[in-house]
Legacy VTK file of the C-alpha trace (Angstrom):
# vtk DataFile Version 3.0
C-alpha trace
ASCII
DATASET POLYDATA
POINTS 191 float
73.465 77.068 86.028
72.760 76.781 90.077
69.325 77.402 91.010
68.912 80.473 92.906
67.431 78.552 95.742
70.519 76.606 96.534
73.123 79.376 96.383
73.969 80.389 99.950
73.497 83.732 101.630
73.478 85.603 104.989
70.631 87.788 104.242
66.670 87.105 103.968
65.205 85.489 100.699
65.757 88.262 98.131
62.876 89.228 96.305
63.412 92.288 93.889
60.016 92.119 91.725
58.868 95.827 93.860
62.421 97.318 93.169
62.564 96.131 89.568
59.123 97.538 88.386
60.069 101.079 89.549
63.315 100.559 86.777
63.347 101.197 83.406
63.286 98.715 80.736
67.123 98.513 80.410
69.752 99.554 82.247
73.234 98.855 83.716
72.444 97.943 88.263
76.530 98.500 90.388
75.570 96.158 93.269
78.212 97.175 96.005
78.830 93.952 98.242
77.608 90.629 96.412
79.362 88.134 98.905
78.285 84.959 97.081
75.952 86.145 94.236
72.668 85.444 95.204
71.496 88.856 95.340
73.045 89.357 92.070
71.475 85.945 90.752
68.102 87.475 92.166
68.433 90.373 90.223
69.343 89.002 87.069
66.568 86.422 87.628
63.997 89.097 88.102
64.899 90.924 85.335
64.385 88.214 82.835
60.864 87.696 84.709
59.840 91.074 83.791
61.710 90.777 80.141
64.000 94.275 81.334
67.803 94.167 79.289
70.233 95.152 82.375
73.554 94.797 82.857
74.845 93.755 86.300
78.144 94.728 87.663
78.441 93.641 90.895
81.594 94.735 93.715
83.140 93.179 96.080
86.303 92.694 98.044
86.443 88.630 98.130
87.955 88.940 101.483
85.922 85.844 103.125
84.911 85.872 106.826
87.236 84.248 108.906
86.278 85.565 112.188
82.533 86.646 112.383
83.382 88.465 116.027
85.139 91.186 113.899
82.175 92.264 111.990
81.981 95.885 113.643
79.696 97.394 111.552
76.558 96.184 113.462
74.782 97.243 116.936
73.214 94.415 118.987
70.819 94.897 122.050
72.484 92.251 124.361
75.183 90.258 124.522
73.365 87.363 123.927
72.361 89.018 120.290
75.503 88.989 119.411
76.612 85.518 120.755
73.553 84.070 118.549
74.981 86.034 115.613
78.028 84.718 115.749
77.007 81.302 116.133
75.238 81.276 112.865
77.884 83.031 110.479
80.310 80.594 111.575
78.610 78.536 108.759
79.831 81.590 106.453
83.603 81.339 107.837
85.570 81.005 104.703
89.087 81.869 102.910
88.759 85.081 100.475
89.735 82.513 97.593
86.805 80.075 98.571
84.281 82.827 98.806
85.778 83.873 95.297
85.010 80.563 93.713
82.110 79.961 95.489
80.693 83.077 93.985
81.816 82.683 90.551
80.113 78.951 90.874
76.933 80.866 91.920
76.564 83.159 88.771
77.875 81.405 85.910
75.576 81.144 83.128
74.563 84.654 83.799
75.724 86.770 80.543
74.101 90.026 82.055
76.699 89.373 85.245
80.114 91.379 85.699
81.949 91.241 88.365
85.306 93.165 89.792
87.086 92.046 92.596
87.921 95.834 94.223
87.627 97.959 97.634
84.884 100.415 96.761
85.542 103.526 98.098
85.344 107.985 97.107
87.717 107.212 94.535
86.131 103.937 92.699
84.933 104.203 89.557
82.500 102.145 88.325
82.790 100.899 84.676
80.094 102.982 83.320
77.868 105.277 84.290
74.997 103.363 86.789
71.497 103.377 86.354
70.492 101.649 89.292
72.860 100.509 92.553
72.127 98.057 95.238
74.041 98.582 98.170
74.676 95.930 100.791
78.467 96.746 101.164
79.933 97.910 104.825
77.922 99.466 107.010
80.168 101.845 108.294
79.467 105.524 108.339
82.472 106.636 106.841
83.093 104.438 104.669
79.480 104.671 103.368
79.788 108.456 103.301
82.577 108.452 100.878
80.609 105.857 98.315
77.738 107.981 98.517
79.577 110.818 97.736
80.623 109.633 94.202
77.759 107.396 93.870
75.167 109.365 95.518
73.562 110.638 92.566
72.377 107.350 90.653
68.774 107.761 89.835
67.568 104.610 91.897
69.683 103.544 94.935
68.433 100.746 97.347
70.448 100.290 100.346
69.739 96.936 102.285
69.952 96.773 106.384
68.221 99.615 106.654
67.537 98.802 110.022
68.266 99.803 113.894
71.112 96.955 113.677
72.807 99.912 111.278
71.971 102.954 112.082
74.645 104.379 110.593
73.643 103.138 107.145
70.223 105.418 107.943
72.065 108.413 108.632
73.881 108.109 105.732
70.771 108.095 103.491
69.163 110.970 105.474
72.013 113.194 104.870
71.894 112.517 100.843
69.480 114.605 100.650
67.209 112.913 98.612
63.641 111.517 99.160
63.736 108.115 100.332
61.541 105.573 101.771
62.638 102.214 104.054
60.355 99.302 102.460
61.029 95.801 104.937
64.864 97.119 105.645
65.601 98.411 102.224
65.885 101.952 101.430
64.632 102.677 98.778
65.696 106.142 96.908
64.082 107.606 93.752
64.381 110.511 91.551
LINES 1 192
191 0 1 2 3 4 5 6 7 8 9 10 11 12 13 14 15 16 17 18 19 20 21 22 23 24 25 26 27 28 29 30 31 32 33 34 35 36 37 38 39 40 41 42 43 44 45 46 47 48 49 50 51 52 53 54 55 56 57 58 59 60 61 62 63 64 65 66 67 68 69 70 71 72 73 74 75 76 77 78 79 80 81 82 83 84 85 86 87 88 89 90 91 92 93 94 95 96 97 98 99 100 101 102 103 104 105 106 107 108 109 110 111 112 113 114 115 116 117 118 119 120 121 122 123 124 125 126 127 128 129 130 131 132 133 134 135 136 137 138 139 140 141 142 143 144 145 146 147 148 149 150 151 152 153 154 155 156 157 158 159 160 161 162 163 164 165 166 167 168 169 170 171 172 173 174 175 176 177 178 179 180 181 182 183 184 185 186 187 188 189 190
């Protein structure tokens, strides 16, 4: 089994202990967008920390990156932002099928860990009924309007990047509806 801290990600050091109280003691989590695991692995991990039972089925369309300049979901403040993003995902440039097996690598040994290779959009369906999602899929209002029109109604959602770098990912949780609070970029939506 890899050790969480050596699997690869674009995002922050996960850290799910917060999110994971507020869950029942079992449960089945959709994660929507795992790239190459490690929030998944984080999850999983956490879980057993806290001795919770949950299932993880975890989305994703194992496309790779192969040109970071196309990633259109985001809003930068100057160009030089966005010259410094790019720079550092082109260590995440990769082929769909070496994202794929880099992933896989990442969470075997995890029983509790499904995975689907699939385009989630308003028609996907997940393979039972969630308890729990974690959403870190595309930003993109439309697309996320049409997952969180299926989806919208899971008890606990947490949506990662909510920040001003996505704004339409906020505007897609204000219009849900729901009550919701943004804890250090994640929102965070409850009963």
């Amino acid at each position: 089994m890899k050790k969480y801290e050596d699997i690869r990600s674009m995002s922050k050091e996960w850290d799910f202990h917060e999110l994971t109280e507020m869950l029942p003691q079992s449960g089945f989590l959709l994660e929507v967008g795992s790239f190459l695991g490690k929030s998944a692995v984080c999850w999983a991990k956490t879980f057993e920390d806290q001795n919770k039972v949950w299932d993880i089925h975890t989305v994703d369309v194992f496309l790779g990156i192969t040109d970071p300049r196309k990633m259109s979901d985001m809003q930068f403040n100057s160009e030089d932002e966005r010259k410094s993003f790019i720079n550092y995902m082109d260590q995440f440039v990769m082929s769909g099928e070496e994202q794929l097996k880099e992933f896989q690598e990442n969470i075997s040994g995890w029983g509790n860990i499904t995975w689907q290779k699939k385009y989630v959009d308003g028609n996907y369906v997940p393979p039972k009924k969630p308890d729990a999602m974690f959403y870190d899929g595309g930003h993109t209002y439309d697309n996320m309007k049409s997952i969180f029109n299926v989806l919208g109604d899971i008890p606990f959602i947490f949506v990662d990047d909510c920040t001003d770098r996505f704004p339409e990912t906020l505007q897609v949780i204000e219009e849900l509806d729901r009550p919701f609070e943004i804890k250090n970029g994640m929102g965070v939506i409850c009963g």
